[in-house]
Each structure stands twice: as C-alpha cells, then as structure tokens.
C-alpha positions as CSV (number, residue, x, y, z in Angstrom):
1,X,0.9,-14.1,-21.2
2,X,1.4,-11.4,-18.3
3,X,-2.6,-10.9,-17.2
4,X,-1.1,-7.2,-16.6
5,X,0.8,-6.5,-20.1
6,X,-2.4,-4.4,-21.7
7,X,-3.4,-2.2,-18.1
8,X,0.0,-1.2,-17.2
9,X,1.2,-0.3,-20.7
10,X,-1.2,2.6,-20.5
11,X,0.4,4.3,-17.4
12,X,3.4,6.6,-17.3
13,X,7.1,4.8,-17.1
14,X,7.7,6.0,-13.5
15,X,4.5,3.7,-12.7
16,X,5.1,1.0,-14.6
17,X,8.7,1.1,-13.1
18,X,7.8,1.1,-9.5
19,X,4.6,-1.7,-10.2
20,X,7.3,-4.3,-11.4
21,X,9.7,-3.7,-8.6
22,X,6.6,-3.7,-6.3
23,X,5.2,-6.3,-8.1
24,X,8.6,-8.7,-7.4
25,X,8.7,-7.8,-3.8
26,X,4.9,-9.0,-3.4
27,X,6.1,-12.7,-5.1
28,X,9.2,-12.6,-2.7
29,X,6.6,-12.3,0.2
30,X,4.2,-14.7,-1.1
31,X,7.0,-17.2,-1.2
32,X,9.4,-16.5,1.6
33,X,6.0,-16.8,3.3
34,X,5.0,-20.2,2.4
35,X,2.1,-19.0,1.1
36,X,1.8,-21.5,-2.1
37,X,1.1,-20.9,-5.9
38,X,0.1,-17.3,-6.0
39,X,-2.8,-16.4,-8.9
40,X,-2.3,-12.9,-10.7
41,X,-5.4,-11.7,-12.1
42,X,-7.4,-8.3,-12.8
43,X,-9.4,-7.4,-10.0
44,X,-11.6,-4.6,-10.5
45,X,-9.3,-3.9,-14.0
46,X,-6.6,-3.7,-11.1
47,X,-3.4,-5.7,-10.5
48,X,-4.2,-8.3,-8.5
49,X,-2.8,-11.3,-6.1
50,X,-4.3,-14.4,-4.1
51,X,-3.3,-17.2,-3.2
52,X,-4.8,-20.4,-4.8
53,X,-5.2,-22.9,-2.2
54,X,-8.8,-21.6,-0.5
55,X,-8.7,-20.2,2.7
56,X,-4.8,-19.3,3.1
57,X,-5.2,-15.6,2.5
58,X,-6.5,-12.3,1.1
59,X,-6.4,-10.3,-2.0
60,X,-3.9,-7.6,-2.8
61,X,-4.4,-5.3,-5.8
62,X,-2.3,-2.5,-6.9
63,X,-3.2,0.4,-9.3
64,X,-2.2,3.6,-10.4
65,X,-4.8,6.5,-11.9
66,X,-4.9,9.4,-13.6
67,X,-6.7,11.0,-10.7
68,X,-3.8,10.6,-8.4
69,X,-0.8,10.2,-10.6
70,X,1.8,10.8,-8.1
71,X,1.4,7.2,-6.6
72,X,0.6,4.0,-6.7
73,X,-2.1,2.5,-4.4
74,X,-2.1,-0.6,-2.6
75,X,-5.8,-1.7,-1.7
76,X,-6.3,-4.5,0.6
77,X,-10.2,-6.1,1.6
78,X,-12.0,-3.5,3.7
79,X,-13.2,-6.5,6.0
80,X,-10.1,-7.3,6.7
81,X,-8.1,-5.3,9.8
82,X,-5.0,-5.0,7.3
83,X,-5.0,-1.3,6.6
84,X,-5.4,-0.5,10.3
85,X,-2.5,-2.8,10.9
86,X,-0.3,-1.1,8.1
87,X,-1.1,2.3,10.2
88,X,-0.2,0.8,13.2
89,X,3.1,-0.3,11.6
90,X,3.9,2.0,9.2
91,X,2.7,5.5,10.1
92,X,4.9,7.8,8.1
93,X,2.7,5.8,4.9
94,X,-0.1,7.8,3.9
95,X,-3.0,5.1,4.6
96,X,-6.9,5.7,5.0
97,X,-7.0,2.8,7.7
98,X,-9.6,1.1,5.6
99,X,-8.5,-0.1,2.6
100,X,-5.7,2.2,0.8
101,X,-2.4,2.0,1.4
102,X,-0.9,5.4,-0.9
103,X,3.2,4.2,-2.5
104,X,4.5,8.0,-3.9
105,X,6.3,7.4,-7.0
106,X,8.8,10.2,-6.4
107,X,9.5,8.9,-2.8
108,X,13.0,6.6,-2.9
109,X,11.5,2.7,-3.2
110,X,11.2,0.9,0.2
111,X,9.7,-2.7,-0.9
112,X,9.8,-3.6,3.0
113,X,6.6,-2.2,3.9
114,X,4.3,-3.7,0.5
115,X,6.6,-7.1,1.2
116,X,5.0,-6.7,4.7
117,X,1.6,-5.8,3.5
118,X,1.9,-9.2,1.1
119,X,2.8,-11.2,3.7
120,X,-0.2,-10.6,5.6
121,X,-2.7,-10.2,2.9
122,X,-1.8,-13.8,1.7
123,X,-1.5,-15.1,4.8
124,X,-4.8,-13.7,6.0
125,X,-6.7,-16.4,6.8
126,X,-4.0,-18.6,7.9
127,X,-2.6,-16.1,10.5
128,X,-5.2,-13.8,11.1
C-alpha cells in the first residue's frame, strides 16, 4: 500500500496534484542517479525519501499545511549544506537557506529544480 494514501488524501486537489508529479520527478532523480532502492516512509507525518543502502544519501520529505496552503515545502536535513546549495542554484525559489525549500502551487510546475534537489539529497553522502 502507498505509505502516503491516508496524509495526502486530506489536502486540497491542487496539492495532491503537484505532490504526485513532484513525487515522480524525485523517483526519476533517485534513479537516473544511481542512487539504488529508494524507501518512502512518513517522516515526521511527512512525505518522505531515502535511499536504503546506508551511507549513500540524505532524506527528502515534502509536505503541505494548512498554515501555508499556497505551497508545497520541500525540507532537506539542516546539517546538511543542501538548502544553501538550492539558494545558490536556484535563487528565484523562495528558500530559508536552512532547511525549506517553498514549491507555490499556483506557480506553472518546473520538476527540474526538486529533480535537482533529489539528486543531491540521495546522493548526499556519496557526493557530498
């Protein structure tokens, strides 16, 4: 069963629309990146991805809340330079350089920049 069926039935259709398309770009990266089996889990009650061999990369999580329902948020580990990097690469993204990464759901859908994030966060270790 999809580990994200019961969270993301409970947020609006324009959410749930962009999490799925995000959600295929982020299993393109893992694999176009060698990265290995990929486990999807709830993180926090949160969307999440790691890899499942030890020591390859990071974990990404995605979420979307009622306190900011205009996007969806892409969180990355705050140990890790991978926010500062997304700023770096992609300034036009609204990112807190820690952590946060903010996707607009009324912005048109770019997957290049989350495939980008995913490629790095799974890679993390491996490629730091």
């Amino acid at each position: 069963m999809d580990p994200f069926t019961q969270i993301t039935a409970q947020w609006p259709a324009p959410a749930r629309a962009r999490f799925d398309a995000l959600r295929a770009a982020i299993l393109s990266a893992a694999h176009d990146a060698s990265v290995g089996p990929v486990t999807e889990s709830l993180k926090w009650g949160q969307p999440a991805w790691r890899p499942t061999t030890p020591r390859t990369g990071s974990t990404l999580r995605l979420n979307w809340s009622p306190e900011v329902p205009d996007v969806l948020t892409a969180y990355v580990d705050c140990k890790t330079d991978l926010a500062q990097r997304m700023v770096s690469l992609y300034p036009a993204l609204t990112n807190d350089g820690r952590r946060a990464l903010a996707l607009p759901l009324d912005a048109p859908l770019d997957t290049q920049p989350i495939a980008h994030l995913a490629a790095m966060t799974l890679t993390y270790h491996r490629n730091p």
